[in-house]
N, C-alpha and C positions, 0 to 999 in steps of 0.2 A: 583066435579072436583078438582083433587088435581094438582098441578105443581111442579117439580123438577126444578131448574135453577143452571145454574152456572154463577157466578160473577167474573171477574176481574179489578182488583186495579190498580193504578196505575204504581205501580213496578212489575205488570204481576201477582199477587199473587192470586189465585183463591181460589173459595170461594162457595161450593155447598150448598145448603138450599131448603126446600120446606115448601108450601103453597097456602091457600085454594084461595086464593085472590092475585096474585103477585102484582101487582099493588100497593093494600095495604101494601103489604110487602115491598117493597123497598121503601116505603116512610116513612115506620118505619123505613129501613136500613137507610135511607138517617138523619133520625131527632138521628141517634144514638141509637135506641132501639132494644135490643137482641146480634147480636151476634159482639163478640169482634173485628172481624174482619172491619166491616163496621163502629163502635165506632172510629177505628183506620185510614179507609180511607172512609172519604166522596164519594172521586172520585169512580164510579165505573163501569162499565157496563155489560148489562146481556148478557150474550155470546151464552148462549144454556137452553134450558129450554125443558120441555118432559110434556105431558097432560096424568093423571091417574084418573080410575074411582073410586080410592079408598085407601082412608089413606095409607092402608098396604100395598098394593102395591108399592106408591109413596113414602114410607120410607124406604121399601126394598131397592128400584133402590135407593136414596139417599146414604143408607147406603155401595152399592155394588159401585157404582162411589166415595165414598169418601173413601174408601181403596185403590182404583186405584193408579199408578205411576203418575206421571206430564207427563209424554206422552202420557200416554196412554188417561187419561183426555185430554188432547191436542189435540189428534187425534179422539175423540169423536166432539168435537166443529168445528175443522174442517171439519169434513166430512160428519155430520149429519145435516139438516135442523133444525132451530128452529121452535117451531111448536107452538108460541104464535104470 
């Protein structure tokens, strides 16, 4: 099981990532380790997040949501259920 999520900061600034374990992952975001963004905002929360049965998959959809516009990201979180 792989996860895609999205994260938002404080100042609204969002932040997509995946992993196998989120849990684990935003405890690494939280202690500072990886990516620059969570290094920069302790604060964060998980806003939206998506369950895949496979690496490729889940980096595809990663990769295809962090080209997206801010609204268009926006209207993904608003509309879709989180499914963690």
């Amino acid at each position: 099981m792989f996860i895609v999520y999205i994260l938002k900061g404080p100042l609204n600034h969002l932040y997509v990532g995946c992993a196998s374990d989120l849990d684990k992952r935003i405890l690494r975001h939280k202690a500072g380790i990886g990516a620059e963004f969570t290094k920069r905002n302790k604060t964060f929360t998980v806003v939206y997040s998506e369950i895949f049965s496979t690496l490729i998959d889940a980096r595809r959809r990663e990769k295809q949501i962090k080209g997206w516009r801010r609204e268009k990201k926006e209207n993904l979180i608003k509309h879709e259920l989180p499914i963690v």
